[in-house]
N, C-alpha and C positions, 0 to 999 in steps of 0.2 A: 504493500500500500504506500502510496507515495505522501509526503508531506512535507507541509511547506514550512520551508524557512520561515523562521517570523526574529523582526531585532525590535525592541523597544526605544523611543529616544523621551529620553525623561525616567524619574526614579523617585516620584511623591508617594503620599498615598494610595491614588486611583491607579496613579501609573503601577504601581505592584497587584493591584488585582485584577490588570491589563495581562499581567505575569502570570499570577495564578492560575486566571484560566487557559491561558497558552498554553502552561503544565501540564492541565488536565485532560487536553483533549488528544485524541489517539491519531488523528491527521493534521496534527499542527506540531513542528521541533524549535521551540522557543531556545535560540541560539546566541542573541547578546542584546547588552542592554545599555543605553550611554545614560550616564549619572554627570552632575557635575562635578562632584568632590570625590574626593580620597575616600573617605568614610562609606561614602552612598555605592562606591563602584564594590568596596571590598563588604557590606552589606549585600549587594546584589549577588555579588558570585558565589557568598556561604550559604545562603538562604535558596535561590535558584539555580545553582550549577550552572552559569554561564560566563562566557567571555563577557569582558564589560572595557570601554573606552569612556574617558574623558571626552572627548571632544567625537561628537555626533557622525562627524564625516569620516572617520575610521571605519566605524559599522556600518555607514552605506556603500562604501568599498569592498566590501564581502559579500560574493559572487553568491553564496549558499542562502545569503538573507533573499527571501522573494516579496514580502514584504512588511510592513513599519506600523506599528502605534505610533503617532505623534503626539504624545501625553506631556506639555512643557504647558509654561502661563501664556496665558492666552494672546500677548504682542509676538510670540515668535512660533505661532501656527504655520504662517502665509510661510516666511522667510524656510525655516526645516522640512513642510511636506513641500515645496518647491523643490529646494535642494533634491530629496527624496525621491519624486519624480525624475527628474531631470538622471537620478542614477540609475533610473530602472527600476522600482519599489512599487509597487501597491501600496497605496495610505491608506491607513484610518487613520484620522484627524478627530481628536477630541473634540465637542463642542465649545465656545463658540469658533465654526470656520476660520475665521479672520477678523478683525476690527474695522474692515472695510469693505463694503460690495467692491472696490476695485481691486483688492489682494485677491477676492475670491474669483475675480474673472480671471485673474493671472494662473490660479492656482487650476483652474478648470483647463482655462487651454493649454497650460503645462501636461495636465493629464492625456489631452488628448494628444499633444504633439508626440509625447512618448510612447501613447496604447496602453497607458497602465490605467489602472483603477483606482478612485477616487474615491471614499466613504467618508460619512460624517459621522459622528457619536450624538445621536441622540437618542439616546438608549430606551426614552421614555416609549418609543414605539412598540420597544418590544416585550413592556409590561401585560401581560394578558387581561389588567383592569383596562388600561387605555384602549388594546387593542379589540375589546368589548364592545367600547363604547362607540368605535366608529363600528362596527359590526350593526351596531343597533340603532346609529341615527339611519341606514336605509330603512328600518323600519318603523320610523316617526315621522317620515314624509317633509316636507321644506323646512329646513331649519330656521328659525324665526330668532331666536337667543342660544349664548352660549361661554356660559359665567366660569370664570376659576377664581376661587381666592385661597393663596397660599398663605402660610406664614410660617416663620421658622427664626430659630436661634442666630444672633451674629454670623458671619462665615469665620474659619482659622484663617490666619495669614496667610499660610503655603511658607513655601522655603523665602528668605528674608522679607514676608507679607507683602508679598506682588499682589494679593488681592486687594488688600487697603490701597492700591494705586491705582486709581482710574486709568494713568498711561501704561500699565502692565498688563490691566482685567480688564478693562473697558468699560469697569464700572458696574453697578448694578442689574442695567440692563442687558448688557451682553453676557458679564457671566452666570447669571440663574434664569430670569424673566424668559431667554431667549427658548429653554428649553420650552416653554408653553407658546411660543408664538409658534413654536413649530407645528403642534399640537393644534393650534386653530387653523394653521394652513392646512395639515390634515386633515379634519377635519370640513373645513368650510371653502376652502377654494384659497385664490389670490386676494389678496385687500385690497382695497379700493382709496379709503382714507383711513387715517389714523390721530388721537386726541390724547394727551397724556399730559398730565400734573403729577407732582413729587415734590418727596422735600426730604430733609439730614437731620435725624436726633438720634444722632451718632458719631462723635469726635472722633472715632477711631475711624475712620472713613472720610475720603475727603471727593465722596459723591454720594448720591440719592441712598436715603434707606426704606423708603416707602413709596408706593408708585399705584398710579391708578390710571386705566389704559382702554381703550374704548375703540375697537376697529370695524369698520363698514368690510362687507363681506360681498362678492355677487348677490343676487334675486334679493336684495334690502333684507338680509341676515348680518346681526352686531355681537359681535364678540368680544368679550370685556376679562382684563386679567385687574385682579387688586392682590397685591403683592408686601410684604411686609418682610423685613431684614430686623424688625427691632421686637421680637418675640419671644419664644421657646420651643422646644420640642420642634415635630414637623409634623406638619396639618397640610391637608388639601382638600376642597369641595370643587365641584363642578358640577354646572348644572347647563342640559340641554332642553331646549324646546321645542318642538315641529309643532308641523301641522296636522300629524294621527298620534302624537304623544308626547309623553317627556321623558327623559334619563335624570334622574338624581344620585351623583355617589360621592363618599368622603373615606381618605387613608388618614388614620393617625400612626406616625411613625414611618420606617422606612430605609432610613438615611443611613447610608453604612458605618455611620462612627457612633450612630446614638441606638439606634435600635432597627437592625439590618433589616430584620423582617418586619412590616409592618403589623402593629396589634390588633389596628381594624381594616379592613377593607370591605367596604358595604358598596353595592349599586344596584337601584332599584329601575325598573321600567315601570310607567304609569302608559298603559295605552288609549286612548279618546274613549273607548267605548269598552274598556274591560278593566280587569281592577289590578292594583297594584300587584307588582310581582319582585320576590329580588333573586338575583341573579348569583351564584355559588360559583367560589372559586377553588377548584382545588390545589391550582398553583400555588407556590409562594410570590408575594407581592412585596417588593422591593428593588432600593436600584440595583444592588450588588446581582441579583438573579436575572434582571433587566440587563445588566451589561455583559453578563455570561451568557446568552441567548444572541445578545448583538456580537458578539466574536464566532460563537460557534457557526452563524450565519456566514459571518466575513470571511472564514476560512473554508466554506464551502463554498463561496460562489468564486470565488479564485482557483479553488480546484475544478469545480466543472465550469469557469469560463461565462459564471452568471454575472445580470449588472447586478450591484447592491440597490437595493430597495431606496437608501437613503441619499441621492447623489450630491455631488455640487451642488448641481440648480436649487436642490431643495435647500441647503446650508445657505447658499447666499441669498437665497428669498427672505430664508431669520435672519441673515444680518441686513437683509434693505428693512426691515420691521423695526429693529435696531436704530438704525440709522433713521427711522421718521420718528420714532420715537421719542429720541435724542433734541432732534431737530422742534418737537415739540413741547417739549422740556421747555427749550429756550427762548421759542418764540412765542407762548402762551397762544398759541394756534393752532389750528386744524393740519396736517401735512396730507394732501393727495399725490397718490403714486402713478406717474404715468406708463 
């Protein structure tokens, strides 16, 4: 049975359960990993048995690597799965893409110019709660609303708190919020416009900690995220409404550092003309099993030559959502998307 090379570049948290499951799977040979320090490379090689380099471009130099997690903060996505491509790699790219729809286009026709493969990490796809729920808006007929309100604990810094930098993480909205813009795009189609208000009661942060976000959708469906960084634990509701019904569901918990497996995972279907019902899951629900499902995929469609589900185009659609966002932040105005 053949199996693919796979090198990691990065060495945080997630970046090792990127590891993990490389480990674990029978057609994947997780072969090196680039750290940036001393400590982090000689951690990687005890813990995972593999070669490990300082500097990222060693490991895309080895012929056996087929291809790359891009697991680093989030200013130097564009800059490494470029490189990456350009050596001949298959990327996964961590969410978010880039901090720019124009990195993303670079990094797309980089893709193509090489014939490699492009994937984005947004794992949330591959939750069997989310993946329900689009399951079950065809059977609630035109979607008319489509509510998320999270909220959750501070983030950690990351290695020297590139998250507390807007010029590292991009800020509030690219590094968490994006994951649910993706989620409306799948949901609802392309946006049309976008409205968004925010504000910081949080010194340790020197951008938004709370954000409220309002997007026009095709056939006059609005999707709305309310988002909160100045909280606890980790909470999510979302609510759907058509026009033969509605979706109601809420996860408390989840989050791989506080409590992996989520403690609740409820979703109910209300149909127009029948009664309420909920929906059983026998998965586990959470991201750590979300993002073991998103690799074991990525390593199949690189061996039989599939696209991934998640492409470019979709990563830079979140970050043009991002980017009107942002724009609306500042201009206490409306942004439409041409």
């Amino acid at each position: 049975m053949r199996k693919v090379g796979v090198g990691i570049i990065g060495f945080g948290k997630w970046a090792q359960k990127h590891a993990l499951f490389y480990k674990e799977l029978h057609d994947a040979e997780l072969l090196a990993i680039s750290a940036l320090s001393e400590s982090s490379c000689k951690k990687a090689s005890e813990e995972y048995g593999v070669d490990t380099y300082r500097d990222y471009r060693d490991l895309l130099k080895r012929r056996d690597i087929e291809a790359v997690s891009v697991v680093v903060p989030n200013y130097l996505h564009a800059r490494i799965t470029i490189d990456a491509l350009r050596a001949g790699k298959h990327v996964l790219v961590e969410k978010p893409m880039a901090l720019s729809v124009s990195e993303c286009e670079k990094m797309i026709e980089t893709a193509k110019k090489m014939g490699c493969k492009l994937a984005v990490g947004h794992e949330l796809r591959f939750s069997p709660f989310m993946k329900k729920i689009k399951d079950l808006i065809d059977e609630i007929g035109e979607v008319k609303t489509c509510f998320i309100s999270a909220w959750r604990a501070p983030w950690r810094g990351g290695s020297r708190d590139w998250r507390y930098k807007k010029e590292q993480s991009g800020g509030l909205v690219f590094e968490e919020p994006v994951h649910y813009f993706d989620l409306l795009h799948w949901y609802l189609g392309n946006p049309k416009k976008v409205y968004a208000v925010a504000n910081n009661t949080n010194d340790s942060f020197d951008f938004e900690t709370n954000i409220f976000i309002s997007i026009n959708f095709p056939k006059n469906s609005i999707g709305a995220l309310s988002f909160s960084m100045d909280s606890f634990d980790y909470n999510l509701t979302i609510e759907v409404v058509g026009s033969y019904g509605a979706i109601r569901g809420c996860i408390e918990g989840g989050h791989f550092l506080w409590s992996p497996e989520a403690r609740k995972a409820q979703l109910f279907l209300k149909p127009k003309k029948d009664e309420l019902r909920e929906i059983k899951f026998e998965e586990k629900i959470g991201e750590l099993w979300d993002l073991k499902r998103e690799i074991q995929l990525w390593i199949e469609c690189i061996k039989d030559d599939k696209e991934y589900p998640i492409t470019g185009e979709d990563g830079k659609m979140s970050i043009a959502i991002c980017e009107a966002v942002e724009k609306s932040i500042r201009t206490y105005r409306p942004v439409e998307f041409v």
